[in-house]
Each structure stands twice: as C-alpha cells, then as structure tokens.
C-alpha positions as CSV (number, residue, x, y, z in Angstrom):
1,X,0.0,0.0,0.0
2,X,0.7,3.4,-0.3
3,X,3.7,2.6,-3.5
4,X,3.0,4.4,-6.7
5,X,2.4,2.2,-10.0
6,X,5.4,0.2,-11.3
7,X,5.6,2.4,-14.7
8,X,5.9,5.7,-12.4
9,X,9.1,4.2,-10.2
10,X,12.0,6.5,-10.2
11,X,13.0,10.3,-9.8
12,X,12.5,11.1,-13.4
13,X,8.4,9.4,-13.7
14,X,7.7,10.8,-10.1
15,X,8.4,14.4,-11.0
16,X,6.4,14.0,-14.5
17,X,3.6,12.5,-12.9
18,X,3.5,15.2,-9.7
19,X,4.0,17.8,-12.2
20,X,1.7,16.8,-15.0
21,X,-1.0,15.5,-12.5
22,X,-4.9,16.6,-12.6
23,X,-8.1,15.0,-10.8
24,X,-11.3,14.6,-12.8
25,X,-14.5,14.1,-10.7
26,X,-17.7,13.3,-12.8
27,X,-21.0,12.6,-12.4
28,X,-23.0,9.6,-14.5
29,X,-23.2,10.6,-17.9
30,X,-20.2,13.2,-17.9
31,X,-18.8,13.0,-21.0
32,X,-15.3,14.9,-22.4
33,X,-15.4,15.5,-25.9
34,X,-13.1,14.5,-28.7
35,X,-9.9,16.1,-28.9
36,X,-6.5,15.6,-29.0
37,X,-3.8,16.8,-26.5
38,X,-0.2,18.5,-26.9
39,X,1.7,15.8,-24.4
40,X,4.9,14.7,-26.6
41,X,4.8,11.7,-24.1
42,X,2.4,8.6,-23.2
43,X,-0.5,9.7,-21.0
44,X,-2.0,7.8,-18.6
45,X,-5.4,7.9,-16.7
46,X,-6.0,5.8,-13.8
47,X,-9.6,5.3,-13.1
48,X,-9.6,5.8,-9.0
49,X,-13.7,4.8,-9.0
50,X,-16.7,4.4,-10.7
51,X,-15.7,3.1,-14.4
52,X,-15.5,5.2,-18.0
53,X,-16.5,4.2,-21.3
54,X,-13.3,5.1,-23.7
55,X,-13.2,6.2,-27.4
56,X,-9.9,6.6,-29.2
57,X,-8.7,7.1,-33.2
58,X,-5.7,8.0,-34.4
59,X,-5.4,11.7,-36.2
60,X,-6.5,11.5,-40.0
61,X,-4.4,11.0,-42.7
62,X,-2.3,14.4,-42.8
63,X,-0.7,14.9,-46.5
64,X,-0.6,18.9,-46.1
65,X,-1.8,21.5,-43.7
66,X,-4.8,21.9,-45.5
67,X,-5.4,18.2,-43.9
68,X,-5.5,19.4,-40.4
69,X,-8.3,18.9,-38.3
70,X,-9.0,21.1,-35.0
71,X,-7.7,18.8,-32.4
72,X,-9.5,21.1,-29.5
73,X,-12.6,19.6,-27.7
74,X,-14.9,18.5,-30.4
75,X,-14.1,20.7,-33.3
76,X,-13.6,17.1,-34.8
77,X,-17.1,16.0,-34.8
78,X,-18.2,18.7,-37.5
79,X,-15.7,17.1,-39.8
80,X,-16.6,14.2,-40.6
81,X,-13.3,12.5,-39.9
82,X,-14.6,11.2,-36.4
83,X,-14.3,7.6,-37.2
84,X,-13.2,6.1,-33.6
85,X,-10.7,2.8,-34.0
86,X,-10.8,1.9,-30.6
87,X,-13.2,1.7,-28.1
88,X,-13.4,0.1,-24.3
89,X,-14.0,0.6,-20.4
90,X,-11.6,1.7,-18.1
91,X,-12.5,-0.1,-15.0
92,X,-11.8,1.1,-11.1
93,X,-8.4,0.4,-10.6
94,X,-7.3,0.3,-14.0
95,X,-5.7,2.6,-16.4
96,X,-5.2,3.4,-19.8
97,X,-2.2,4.6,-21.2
98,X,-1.7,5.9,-25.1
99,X,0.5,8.0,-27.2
100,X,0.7,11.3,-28.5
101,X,-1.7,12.8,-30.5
102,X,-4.6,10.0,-30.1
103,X,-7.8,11.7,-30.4
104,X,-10.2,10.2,-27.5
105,X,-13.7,11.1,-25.8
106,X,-14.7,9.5,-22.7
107,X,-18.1,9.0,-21.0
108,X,-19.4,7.8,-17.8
109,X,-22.2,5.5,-17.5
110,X,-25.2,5.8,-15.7
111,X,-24.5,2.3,-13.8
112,X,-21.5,4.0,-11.7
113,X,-21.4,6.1,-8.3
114,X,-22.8,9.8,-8.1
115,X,-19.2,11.2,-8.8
116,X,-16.4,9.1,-10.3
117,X,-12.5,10.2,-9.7
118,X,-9.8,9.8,-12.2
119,X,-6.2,10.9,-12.5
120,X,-4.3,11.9,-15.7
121,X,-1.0,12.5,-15.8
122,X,2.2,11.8,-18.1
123,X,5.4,9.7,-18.0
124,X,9.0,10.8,-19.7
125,X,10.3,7.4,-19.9
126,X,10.2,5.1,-21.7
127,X,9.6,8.1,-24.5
128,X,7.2,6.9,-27.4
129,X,10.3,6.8,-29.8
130,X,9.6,4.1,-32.0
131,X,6.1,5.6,-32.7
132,X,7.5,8.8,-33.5
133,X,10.1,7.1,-35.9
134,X,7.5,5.8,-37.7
135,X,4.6,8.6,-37.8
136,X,7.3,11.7,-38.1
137,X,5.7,13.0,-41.5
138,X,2.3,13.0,-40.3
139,X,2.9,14.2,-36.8
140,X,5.3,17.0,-37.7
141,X,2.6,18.3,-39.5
142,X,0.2,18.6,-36.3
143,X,-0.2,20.6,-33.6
144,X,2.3,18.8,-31.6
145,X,5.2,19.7,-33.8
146,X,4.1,23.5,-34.6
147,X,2.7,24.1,-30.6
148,X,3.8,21.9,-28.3
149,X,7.6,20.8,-26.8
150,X,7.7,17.8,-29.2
151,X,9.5,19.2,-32.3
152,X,12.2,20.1,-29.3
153,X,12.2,16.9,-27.3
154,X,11.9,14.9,-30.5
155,X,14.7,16.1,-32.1
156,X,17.4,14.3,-30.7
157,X,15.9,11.0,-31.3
158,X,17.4,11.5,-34.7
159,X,20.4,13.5,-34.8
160,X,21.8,12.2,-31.2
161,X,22.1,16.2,-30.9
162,X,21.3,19.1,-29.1
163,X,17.8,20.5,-30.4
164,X,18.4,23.1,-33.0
165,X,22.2,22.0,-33.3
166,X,22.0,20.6,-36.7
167,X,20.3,22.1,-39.4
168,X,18.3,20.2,-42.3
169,X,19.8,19.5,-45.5
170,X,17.9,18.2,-48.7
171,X,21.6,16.7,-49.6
172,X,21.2,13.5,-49.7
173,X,25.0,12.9,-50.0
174,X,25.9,15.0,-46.8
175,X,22.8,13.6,-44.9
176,X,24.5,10.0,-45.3
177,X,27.9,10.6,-45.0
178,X,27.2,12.8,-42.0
179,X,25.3,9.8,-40.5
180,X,28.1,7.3,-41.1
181,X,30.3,9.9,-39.4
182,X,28.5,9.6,-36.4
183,X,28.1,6.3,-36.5
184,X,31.7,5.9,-36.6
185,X,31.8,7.6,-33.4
186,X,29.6,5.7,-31.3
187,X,30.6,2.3,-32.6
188,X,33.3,1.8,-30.0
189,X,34.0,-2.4,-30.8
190,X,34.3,-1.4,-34.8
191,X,31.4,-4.0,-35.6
192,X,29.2,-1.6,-38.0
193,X,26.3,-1.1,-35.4
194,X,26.0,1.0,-32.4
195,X,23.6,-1.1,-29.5
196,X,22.4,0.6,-26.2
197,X,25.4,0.5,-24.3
198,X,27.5,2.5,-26.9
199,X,24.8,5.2,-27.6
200,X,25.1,5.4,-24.0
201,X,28.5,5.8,-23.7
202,X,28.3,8.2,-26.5
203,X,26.0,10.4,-24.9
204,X,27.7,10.8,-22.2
205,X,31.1,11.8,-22.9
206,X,33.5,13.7,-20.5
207,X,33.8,17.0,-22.5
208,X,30.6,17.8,-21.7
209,X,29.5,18.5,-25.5
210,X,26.6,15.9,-24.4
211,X,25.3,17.5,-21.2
212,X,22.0,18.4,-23.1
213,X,21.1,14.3,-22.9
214,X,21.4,14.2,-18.7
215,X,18.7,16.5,-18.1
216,X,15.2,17.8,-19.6
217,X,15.2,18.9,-22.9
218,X,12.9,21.7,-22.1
219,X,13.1,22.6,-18.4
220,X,10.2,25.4,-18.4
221,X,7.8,22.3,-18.7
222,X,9.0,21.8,-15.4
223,X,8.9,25.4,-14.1
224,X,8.7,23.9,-10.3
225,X,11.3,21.9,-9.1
226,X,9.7,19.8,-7.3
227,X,9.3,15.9,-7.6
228,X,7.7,14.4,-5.3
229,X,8.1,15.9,-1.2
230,X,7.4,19.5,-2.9
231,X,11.1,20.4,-2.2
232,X,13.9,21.3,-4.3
233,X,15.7,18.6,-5.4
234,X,18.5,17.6,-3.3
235,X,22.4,17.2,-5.0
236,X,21.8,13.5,-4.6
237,X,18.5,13.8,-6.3
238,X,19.5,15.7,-9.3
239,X,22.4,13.2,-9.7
240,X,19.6,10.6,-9.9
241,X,17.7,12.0,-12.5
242,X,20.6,12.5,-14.3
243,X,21.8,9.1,-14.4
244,X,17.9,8.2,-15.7
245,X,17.3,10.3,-18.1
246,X,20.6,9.2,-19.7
247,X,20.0,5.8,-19.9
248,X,17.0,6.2,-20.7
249,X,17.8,8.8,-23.5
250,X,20.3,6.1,-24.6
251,X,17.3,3.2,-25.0
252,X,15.1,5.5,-26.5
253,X,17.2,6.4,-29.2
254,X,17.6,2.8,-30.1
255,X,14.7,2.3,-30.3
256,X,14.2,5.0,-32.8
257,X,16.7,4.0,-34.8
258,X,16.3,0.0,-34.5
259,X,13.3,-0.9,-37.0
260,X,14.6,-4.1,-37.6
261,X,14.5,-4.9,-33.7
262,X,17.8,-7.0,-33.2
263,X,19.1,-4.5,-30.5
264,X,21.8,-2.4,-33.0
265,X,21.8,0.3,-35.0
266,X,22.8,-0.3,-38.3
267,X,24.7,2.1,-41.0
268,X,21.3,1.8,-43.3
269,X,18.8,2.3,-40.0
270,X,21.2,5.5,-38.9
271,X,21.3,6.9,-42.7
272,X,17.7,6.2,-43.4
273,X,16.6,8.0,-40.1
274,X,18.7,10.6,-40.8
275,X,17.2,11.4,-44.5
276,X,13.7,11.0,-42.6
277,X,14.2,13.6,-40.8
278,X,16.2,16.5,-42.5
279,X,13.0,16.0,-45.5
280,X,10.5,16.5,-42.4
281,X,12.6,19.6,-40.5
282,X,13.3,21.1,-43.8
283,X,10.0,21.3,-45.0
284,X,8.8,22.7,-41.6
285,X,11.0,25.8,-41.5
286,X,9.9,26.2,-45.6
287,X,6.5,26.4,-43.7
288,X,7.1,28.5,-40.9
289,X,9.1,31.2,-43.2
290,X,6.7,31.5,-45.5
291,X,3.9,32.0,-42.8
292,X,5.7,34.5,-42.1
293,X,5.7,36.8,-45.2
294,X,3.2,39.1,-44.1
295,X,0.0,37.8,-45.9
296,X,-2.6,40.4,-47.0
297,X,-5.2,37.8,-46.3
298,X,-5.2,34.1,-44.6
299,X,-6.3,33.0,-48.2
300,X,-2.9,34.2,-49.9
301,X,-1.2,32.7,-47.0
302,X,-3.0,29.2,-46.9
303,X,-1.9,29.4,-50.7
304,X,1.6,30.1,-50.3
305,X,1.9,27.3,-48.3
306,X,0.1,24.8,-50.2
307,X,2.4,25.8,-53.0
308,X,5.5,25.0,-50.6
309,X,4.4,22.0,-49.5
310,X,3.5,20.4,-52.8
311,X,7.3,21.4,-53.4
312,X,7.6,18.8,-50.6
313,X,5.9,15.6,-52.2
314,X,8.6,13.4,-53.5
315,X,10.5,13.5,-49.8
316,X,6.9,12.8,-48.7
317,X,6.1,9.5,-50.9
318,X,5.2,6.9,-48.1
319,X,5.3,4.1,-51.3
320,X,8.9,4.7,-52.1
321,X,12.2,6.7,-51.4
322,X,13.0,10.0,-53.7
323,X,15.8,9.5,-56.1
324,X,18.7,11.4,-55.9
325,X,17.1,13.4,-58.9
326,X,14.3,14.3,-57.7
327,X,15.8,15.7,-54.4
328,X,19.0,17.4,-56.4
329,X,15.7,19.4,-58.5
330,X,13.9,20.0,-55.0
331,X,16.9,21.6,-53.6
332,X,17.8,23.7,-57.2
333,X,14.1,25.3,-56.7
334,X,14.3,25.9,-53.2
C-alpha cells in the first residue's frame, strides 16, 4: 500500500507524474469530448472509481496543412473524420495509457457512483520513440510539432544532438555521410552497429559536449522543481535524475533507430533516419518562413503554403524513397 504504480518508479516518472497531474471528478453521464492533446509523451489515466467508457482514433491521414483537423474539444465531430478505431472501459483500478496525438472522448455510465474520480498525468520514460520514428511526416505536420515541446524533445531521437544543433539539409549525400560519421563515433567495438550500451557511452562523454542528454530537454515544462516531497531537489536527487534520463535517452534512441529490432543500429537504419528527418525539418522551416511573409489575407497565406508544401511531395512518398534526382531538382528550386 501506499507505492506508486510500477511504470511511475523513479526520480524522473515521479516528477512527470507530480508535475503533469490533474483529478477529474464526474458525475453519471459526464462526458469529455473529442480532442487531442499537446503531451509529446504517453499519457496515462487511472480510473480511481466508478468506471469510463473510452473512445480513441488516431489523427487522420495528414498529406498537407490543409489536412488538419482542430484537435480542440470537439471541433472534430463537424468534420466528418470522427471515425473512432478503438473503443473500451476503463474499470476502477485500471488505467489506460496511449501515445501522443490520439484523439479520445470518454463517458461515464449511468450504472457508476454519483461522482467518479480519475487521475491523468504523463510519463518521460520510456519516450514513445519508435512511434514517432514511424509517424514523423504525419505528426510533424500537427499541432504537436508547430505548438507543443515535441518538435524540441523529438529532435534528438534522430540527430543524437542538441535540439536546434544541426540544421536540415535536402543533400542527400551529406545527410548520409554525415550519419556514417556519427556512426563511426559511437561504434566503440568497430562491428558496424552501435547497441544501447555504446549510444550510451556516446552520450555521455567527458567534454561535456553531451550535457543536453542528462537533463530535460525543455526545463520550463517543469517550471517547479519539485518531484515528489514539494522540495527542491536535493544534490543527490538531481544526480539521480541525471543518471535516468541518460539511460533512458540512450534506449530511447535505439529504439528510434532499430526498425529491424535486433538491439543495434545499423549504417542503413542511422542513414535512413537521418534522411527522414532532415526531409520533415526542412519542410517545416519552408513552412514557418513562409507564414511569415506578411500575408494580405489568410487565403494568400494558406496558398503560399500549399504551393510550398506540394514542393515537398517526392521526400513525402510513403510508397517509395526520392531519387537522388528528384531531391537534387527540390533543392535547385528551393
């Protein structure tokens, strides 16, 4: 009794879920309508009593920004793209935990108590990284890449970087021989593949280039420091979140990086990551600059854009990769 869950053990989960923590009471037949959130990390709600019918879909299908849907409490509902892929009931005691940008509704049934309590709250590790790996294109066109943290938290994932350290490039060349560079670096026994214990190793080397990956990416998302006590965290407590969010930093990144799943990163996983990402980061800032051009009206805008983006659809083929061609003419007209 009185131990929190298994999944929110350690310095690093404590202080997320203290931080991140709010209490939902409800009566029978409250309801929260669809929307999606800006956590860049799992969410969790524990039912505390009662029981709550749950609704969940992934975002639609996201080519361009004229794709987006409102992901605020049920602006989704209006269009048309409400089509929930999951559905079940969260029972007392229970919980329910699911990834970024999952839009959900919930509703409680009349057959609970008056009020019903819940708990929702987030947890930094382990980080969804193989998820975002694999949904990048669509999520860094959604609100989590344009207003939440995860554009900056993310970032890393793929570069082994500080956020904003490397810029994108759309050549293809550089990309790859910048990611066998690195790969040369972490691979310590010379095998041609990098597992845990190296990226580990690599991220936390002595000259203090790598400090960024022993503490939060974004510390204003924790503008109290306070885990859990409500104190300050002692020199012995910092030192403990330091050594977690390393390793855990360290298994993260594999798993972004491992899509094969035999525990090492190889020379084609790194490159192909690597090419992932500059396409997505360099058609964000495209975006962003040309949003801000000072648009007589939102129509010229959401035209200049559309124009940018379809610029963008040979990096964005999800049916094969862009020759070398077509990314040599996307570069000459950018």
């Amino acid at each position: 009794g009185g131990r929190p869950p298994y999944f929110v053990r350690g310095y690093v989960n404590r202080r997320e879920a203290n931080e991140s923590q709010e209490l939902w009471f409800s009566r029978r037949r409250g309801a929260v309508f669809a929307h999606a959130d800006t956590y860049c990390t799992a969410a969790v709600s524990l039912q505390l009593s009662g029981r709550k019918r749950w609704r969940l879909m992934p975002a639609p299908p996201i080519a361009s920004s004229a794709d987006l849907v409102d992901y605020r409490d049920g602006r989704i509902y209006g269009s048309g793209k409400w089509k929930p892929a999951f559905e079940g009931t969260v029972e007392e005691g229970e919980a329910i935990v699911f990834p970024p940008g999952l839009f959900h509704e919930t509703l409680v049934p009349d057959d609970n108590p008056p009020c019903t309590a819940s708990s929702t709250f987030q947890l930094q590790l382990p980080a969804p990284s193989g998820y975002v790996r694999a949904f990048l294109p669509s999520l860094a066109l959604s609100h989590l890449y344009s207003e939440g943290h995860c554009r900056q938290r993310w970032h890393s994932y793929a570069t082994l970087a500080a956020p904003a350290a490397v810029p994108p490039t759309l050549d293809r060349a550089a990309c790859l021989a910048a990611a066998a560079a690195l790969l040369r670096q972490i691979d310590a026994d010379g095998d041609g593949g990098a597992d845990v214990r190296e990226i580990e190793a690599h991220l936390s080397s002595p000259d203090g280039a790598t400090a960024w990956a022993r503490w939060f990416v974004d510390e204003d998302y924790f503008s109290r420091l306070t885990p859990s006590g409500g104190h300050t965290p002692s020199a012995d407590e910092r030192v403990a979140m330091e050594v977690e969010l390393l390793r855990g930093r360290a298994a993260d990144t594999l798993v972004y990086h491992d899509v094969d799943g035999d525990g090492r990163v190889s020379a084609g996983e790194l490159g192909e990551a690597a090419l992932q990402w500059h396409a997505v980061e360099h058609r964000a800032r495209a975006v962003e600059e040309t949003r801000a051009g000072g648009w007589e009206s939102a129509e010229a805008e959401a035209a200049a854009v559309a124009a940018v983006e379809r610029r963008y659809e040979p990096l964005q083929n999800r049916d094969r990769s862009p020759s070398a061609a077509e990314e040599t003419a996307l570069r000459n007209e950018l």
